[in-house]
Structures are given as C-alpha cells and as structure tokens.
N, CA, C and O atoms as a GROMACS GRO file, in nm:
protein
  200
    1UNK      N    1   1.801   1.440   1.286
    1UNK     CA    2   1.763   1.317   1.348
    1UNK      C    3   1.693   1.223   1.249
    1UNK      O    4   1.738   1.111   1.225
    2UNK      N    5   1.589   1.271   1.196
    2UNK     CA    6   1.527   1.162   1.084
    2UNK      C    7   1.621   1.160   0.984
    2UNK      O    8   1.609   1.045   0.941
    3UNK      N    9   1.701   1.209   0.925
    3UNK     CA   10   1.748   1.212   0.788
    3UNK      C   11   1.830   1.104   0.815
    3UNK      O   12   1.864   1.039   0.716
    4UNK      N   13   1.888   1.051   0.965
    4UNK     CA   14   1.960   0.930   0.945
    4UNK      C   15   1.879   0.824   0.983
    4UNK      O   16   1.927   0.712   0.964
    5UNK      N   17   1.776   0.831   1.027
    5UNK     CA   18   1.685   0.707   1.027
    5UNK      C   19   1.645   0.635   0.880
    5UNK      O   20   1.583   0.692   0.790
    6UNK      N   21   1.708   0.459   0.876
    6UNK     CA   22   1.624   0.403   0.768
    6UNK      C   23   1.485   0.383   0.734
    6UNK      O   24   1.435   0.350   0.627
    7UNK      N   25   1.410   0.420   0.888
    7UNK     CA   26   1.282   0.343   0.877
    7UNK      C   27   1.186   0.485   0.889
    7UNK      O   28   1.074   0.473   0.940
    8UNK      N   29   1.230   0.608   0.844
    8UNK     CA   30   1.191   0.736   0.833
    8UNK      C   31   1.002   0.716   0.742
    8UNK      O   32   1.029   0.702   0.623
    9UNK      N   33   0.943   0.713   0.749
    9UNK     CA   34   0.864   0.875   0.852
    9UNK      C   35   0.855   0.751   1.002
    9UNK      O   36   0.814   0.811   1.101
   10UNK      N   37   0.883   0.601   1.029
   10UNK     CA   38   0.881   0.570   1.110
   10UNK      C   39   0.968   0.594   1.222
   10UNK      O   40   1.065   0.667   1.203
   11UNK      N   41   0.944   0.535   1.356
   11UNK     CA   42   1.074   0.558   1.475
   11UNK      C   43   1.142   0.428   1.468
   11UNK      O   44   1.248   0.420   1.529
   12UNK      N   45   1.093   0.311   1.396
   12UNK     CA   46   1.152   0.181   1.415
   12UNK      C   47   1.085   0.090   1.303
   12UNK      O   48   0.974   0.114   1.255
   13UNK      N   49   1.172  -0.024   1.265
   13UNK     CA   50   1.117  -0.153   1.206
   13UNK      C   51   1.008  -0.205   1.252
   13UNK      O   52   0.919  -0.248   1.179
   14UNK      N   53   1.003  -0.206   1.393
   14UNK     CA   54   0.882  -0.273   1.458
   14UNK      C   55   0.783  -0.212   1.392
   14UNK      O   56   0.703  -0.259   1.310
   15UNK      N   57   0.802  -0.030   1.460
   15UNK     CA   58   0.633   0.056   1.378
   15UNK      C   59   0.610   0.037   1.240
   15UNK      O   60   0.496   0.039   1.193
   16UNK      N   61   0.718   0.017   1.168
   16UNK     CA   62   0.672   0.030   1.034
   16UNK      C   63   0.579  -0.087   0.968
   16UNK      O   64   0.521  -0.084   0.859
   17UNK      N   65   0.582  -0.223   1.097
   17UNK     CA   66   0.536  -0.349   1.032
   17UNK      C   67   0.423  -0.332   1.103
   17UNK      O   68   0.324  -0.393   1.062
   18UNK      N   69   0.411  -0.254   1.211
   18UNK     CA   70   0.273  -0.277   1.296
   18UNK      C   71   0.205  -0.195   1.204
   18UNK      O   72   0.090  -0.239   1.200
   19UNK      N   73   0.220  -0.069   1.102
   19UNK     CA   74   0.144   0.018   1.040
   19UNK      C   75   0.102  -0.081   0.874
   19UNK      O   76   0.007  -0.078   0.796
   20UNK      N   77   0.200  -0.144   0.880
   20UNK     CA   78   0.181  -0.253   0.755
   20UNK      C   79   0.080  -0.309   0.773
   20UNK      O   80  -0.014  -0.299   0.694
   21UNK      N   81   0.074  -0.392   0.899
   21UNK     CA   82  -0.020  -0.460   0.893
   21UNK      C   83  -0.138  -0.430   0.925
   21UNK      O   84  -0.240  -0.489   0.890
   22UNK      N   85  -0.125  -0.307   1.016
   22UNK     CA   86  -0.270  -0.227   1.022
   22UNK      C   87  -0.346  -0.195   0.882
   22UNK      O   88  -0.467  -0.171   0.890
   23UNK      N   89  -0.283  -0.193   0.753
   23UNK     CA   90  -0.346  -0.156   0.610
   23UNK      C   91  -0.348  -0.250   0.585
   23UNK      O   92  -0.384  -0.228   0.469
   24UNK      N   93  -0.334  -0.421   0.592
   24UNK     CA   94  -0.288  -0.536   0.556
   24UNK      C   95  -0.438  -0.615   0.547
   24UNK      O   96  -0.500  -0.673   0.458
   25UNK      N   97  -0.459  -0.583   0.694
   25UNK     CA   98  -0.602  -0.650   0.782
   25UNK      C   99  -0.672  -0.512   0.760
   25UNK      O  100  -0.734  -0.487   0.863
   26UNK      N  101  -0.681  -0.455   0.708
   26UNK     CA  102  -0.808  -0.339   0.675
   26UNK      C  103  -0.857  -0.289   0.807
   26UNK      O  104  -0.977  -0.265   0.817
   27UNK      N  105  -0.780  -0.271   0.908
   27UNK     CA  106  -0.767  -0.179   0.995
   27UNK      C  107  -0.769  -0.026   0.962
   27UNK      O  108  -0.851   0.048   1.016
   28UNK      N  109  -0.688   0.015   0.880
   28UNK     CA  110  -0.690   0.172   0.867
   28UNK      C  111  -0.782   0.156   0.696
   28UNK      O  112  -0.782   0.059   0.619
   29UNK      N  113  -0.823   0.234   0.687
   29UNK     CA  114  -0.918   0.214   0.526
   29UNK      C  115  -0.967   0.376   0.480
   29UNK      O  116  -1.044   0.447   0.544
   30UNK      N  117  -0.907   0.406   0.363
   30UNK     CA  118  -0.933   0.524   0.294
   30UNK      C  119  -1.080   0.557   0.297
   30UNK      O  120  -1.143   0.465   0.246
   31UNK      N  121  -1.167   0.667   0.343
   31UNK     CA  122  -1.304   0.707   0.332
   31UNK      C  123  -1.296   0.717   0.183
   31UNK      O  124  -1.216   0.781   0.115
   32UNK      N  125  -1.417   0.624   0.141
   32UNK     CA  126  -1.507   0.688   0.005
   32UNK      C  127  -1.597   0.528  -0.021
   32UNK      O  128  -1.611   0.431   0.053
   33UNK      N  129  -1.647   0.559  -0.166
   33UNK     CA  130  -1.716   0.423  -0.180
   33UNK      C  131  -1.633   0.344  -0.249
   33UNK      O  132  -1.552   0.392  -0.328
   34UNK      N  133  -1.648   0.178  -0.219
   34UNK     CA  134  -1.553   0.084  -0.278
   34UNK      C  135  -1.494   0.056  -0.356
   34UNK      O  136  -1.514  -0.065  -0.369
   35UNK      N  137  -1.411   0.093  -0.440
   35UNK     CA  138  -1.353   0.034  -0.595
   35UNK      C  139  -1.406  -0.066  -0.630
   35UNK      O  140  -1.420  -0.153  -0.544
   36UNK      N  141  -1.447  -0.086  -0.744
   36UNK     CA  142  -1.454  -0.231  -0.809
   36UNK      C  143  -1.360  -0.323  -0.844
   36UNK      O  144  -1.252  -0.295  -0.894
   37UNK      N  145  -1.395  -0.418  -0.822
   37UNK     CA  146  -1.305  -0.529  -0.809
   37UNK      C  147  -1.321  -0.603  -0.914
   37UNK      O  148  -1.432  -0.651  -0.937
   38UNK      N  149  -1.196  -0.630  -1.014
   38UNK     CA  150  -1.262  -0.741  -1.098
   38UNK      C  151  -1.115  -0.819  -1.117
   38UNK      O  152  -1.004  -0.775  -1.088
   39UNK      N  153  -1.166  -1.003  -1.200
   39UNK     CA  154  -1.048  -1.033  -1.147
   39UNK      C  155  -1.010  -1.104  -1.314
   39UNK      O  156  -0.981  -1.220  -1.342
   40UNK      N  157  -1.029  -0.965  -1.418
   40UNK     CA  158  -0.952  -0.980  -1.533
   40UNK      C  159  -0.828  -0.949  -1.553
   40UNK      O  160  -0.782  -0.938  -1.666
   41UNK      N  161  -0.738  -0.928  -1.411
   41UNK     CA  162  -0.624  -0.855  -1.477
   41UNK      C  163  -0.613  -0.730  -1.434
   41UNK      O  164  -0.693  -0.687  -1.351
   42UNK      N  165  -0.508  -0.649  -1.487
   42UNK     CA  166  -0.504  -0.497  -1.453
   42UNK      C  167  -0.554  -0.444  -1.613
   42UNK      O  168  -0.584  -0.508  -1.714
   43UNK      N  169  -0.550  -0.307  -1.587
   43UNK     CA  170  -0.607  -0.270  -1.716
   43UNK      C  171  -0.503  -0.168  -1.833
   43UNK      O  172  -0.538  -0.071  -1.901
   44UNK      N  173  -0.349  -0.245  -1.818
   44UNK     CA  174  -0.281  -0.217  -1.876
   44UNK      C  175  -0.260  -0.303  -2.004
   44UNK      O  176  -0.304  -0.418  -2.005
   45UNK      N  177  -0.198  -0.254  -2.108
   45UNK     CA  178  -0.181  -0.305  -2.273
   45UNK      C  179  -0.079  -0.354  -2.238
   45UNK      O  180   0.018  -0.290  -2.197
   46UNK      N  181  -0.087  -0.525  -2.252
   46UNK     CA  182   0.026  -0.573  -2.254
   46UNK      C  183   0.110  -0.641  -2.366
   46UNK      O  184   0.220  -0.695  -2.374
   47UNK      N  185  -0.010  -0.607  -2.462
   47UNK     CA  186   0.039  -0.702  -2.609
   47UNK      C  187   0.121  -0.626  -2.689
   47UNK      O  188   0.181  -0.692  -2.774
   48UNK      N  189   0.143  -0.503  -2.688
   48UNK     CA  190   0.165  -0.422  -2.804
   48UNK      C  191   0.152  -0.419  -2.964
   48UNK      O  192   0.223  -0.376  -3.055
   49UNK      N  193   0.064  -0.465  -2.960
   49UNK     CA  194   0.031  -0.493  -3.106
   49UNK      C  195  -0.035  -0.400  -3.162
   49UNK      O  196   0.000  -0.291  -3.116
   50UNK      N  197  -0.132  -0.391  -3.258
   50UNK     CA  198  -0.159  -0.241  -3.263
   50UNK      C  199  -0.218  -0.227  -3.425
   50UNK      O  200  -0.252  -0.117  -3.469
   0.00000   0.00000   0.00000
C-alpha cells in the first residue's frame, strides 16, 4: 500500500502541506536550546583558494 503512494510517509498532499506548515509557523519545534543565528552566511568555503 505505501510503496505506491507518492506522498509516502504521508496519506495525502493535503497532510503533507498541513505538516509543512506546522514546521513552517514553528508549531512543531525540536526540544533543546536555540541555535545561534547569525546572518554572515553559511559556514561553508566558498572561495577555494588556499
């Protein structure tokens, strides 16, 4: 039954957008303390220089 569903581990398109947006709007939220936020960028090498 699931293996032919596209919208698998969901039952439908609908659930999969209502669960989207439940993480979207910070409805569902991982327990621990906050990540830091900073707004240099990610912290990958993008120059390759060296």
């Amino acid at each position: 039954m699931w293996e032919a569903n596209p919208f698998r581990p969901f039952c439908s398109e609908r659930c999969r957008l209502i669960d989207l947006g439940a993480w979207v709007t910070e409805r569902y939220r991982v327990p621990g303390e906050p990540a830091d936020r900073h707004d240099g960028g990610d912290d990958t090498d993008e120059g390759g220089g060296g």
